[in-house]
Phi, psi and omega in degrees: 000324177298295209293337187271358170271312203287340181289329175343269163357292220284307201293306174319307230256339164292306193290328177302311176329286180327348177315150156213114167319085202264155177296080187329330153324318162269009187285169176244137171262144171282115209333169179283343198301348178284024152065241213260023142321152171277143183290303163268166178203141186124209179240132198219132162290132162206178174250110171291146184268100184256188197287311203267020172141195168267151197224146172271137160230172167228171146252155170222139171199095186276171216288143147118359195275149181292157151301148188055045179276146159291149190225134167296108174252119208233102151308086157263183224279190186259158174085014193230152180284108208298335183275341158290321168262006135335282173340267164308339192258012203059019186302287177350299194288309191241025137282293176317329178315295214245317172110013173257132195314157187250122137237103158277138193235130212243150145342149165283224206260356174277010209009045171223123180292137195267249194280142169254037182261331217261307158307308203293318193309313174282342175282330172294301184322290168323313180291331200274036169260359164281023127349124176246020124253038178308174212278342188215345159217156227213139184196136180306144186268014156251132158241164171268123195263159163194114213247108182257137193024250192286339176308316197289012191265288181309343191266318175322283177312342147279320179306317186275017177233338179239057161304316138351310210248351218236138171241305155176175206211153177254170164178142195224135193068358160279131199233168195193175200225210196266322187279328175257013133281339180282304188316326195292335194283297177314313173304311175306320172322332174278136186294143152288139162271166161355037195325140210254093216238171182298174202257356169297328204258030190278322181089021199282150177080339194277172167201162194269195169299018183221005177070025197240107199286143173327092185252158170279006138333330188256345203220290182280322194255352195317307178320133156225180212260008147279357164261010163255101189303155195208091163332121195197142195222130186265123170220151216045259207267091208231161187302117157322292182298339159306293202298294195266042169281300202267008150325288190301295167315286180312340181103343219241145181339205180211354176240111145321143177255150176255151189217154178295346185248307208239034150080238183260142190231128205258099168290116166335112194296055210301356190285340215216331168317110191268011187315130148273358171272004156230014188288333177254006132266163173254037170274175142223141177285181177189182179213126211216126161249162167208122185241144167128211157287133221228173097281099220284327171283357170318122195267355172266001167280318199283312167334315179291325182294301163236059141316296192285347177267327158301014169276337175238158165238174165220196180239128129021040207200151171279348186257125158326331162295322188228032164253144205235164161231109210254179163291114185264122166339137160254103174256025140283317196283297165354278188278033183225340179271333191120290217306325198238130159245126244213115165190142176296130180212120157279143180210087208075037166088007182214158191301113169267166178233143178211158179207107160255155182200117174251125181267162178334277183315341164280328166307290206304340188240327172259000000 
């Protein structure tokens, strides 16, 4: 019985490997009539457009994932055959699970990351190909980040410049110097612009309780993107100065909790907090370190991993004003509980999806 679980293992663990990237441009899309689904599905290669050319990017987008899905966005470390260590490292395995979608992002053809203004370039390329009317898959415009070693530098460094866009983020072995603490700096540093909303939301004409009038200088740009929080968990060997930049971001205390997966877990100070994105809730962000010898293939690390970015959801929104950092539903537990119902339904020939969901509380008074 051991030798037939361990040939089990080995063969699984062959086949997951055995994954190959094909060009999602030659994929056959699935009719629209699946309603709210993704149109392609598997593991897909493609190319982003940067300033100094095309860049390999990859997809994985497994069967049953939704339209507008959360999608995991992964920066690897240099020196790994990206489906192998997908593979190995279980990305693959909890994609299939969970439906939530891969964009992968690689070394160029040097398999080594290079300059990291010059990498932010192919990681902006890469994330905006999550558009959710991009031409072969539709993705929630927040997103989850994970930055392995020298990968974690250019994917860091877009999150502190589009905090807007962040739902929380891993990073494992990242490290920094003085200079790409200044870059980390300038970003925080920087005002939210202009939201870019229909012209009712310019405030032009407007005035406060004091007759003194309303600008968005005042109201929308008012922010810089070190005051918006972004969940984040450090793991091995990490930049004194990352942690306490995003230390900083977050809000959070200054006596750490210890937790069994996520090391020192530094919690959000909410009393003295000046975030508006938990401000109207009882969620708190946090900064989570684990210092030491890390195994980056680990499939229980990577589990941990993505615990902890799924522990948050956010809301959808371009404002500082109307970004949120929520709690995410667990909706196995949801439909398994009653409170949430989940169903396929045809309609004129093509699939609808509906989800009602009652909360306790509304079952207790109707």
């Amino acid at each position: 019985m051991i030798v037939g679980i361990a040939l089990l293992t080995s063969s699984l663990s062959f086949a997951a490997a055995s994954k190959t990237a094909t060009p999602i441009a030659e994929s056959q899309a699935a009719a629209a009539t699946i309603g709210s689904y993704q149109r392609h599905n598997g593991y897909f290669s493609h190319q982003a457009k940067t300033a100094n050319g095309n860049r390999d990017i990859e997809i994985y987008i497994p069967k049953g994932a939704r339209q507008r899905e959360y999608w995991i966005s992964i920066a690897l470390p240099e020196g790994v055959k990206s489906n192998d260590f997908l593979s190995s490292a279980g990305w693959f395995e909890i994609a299939d699970e969970t439906l939530a979608c891969l964009l992968i992002m690689k070394p160029d053809g040097s398999g080594v990351w290079g300059n990291v203004e010059k990498e932010l370039d192919y990681v902006n390329a890469a994330m905006n190909t999550l558009a959710s009317s991009g031409t072969y898959y539709s993705a929630f415009m927040y997103h989850y980040l994970v930055g392995y070693g020298e990968g974690a530098s250019a994917l860091q460094l877009w999150a502190a410049n589009n905090p807007l866009r962040m739902i929380s983020q891993v990073y494992l072995n990242a490290e920094a110097d003085a200079a790409y603490d200044a870059l980390l700096a300038a970003a925080g540093n920087t005002q939210v612009g202009a939201t870019p909303q229909p012209n009712h939301m310019d405030f032009a004409g407007y005035k406060d309780i004091n007759d003194n009038p309303v600008t968005q200088k005042r109201t929308f740009e008012a922010q810089h993107y070190k005051d918006i929080p972004v969940p984040t968990w450090f793991v091995g060997k990490s930049g004194a100065s990352l942690i306490g930049y995003w230390k900083a971001v977050n809000d959070c205390l200054a006596t750490p909790t210890a937790d069994a997966n996520y090391g020192q877990v530094y919690w959000q100070d909410k009393v003295n907090a000046n975030a508006i994105a938990t401000s109207f809730s009882n969620v708190r962000t946090r900064v989570a370190v684990r210092i030491g010898s890390v195994d980056l293939q680990d499939p229980g690390l990577t589990r941990n991993i993505n615990r902890f970015l799924t522990y948050y959801s956010g809301y959808d929104n371009n404002s500082a004003y109307g970004h949120f950092i929520t709690k995410r539903l667990d909706y196995a537990a949801a439909i398994k509980s009653g409170n949430m119902l989940y169903r396929d339904h045809m309609w004129n020939g093509t699939n609808r999806v509906y989800i009602v969901y009652v909360p306790d509380s509304i079952k207790d008074k109707y």
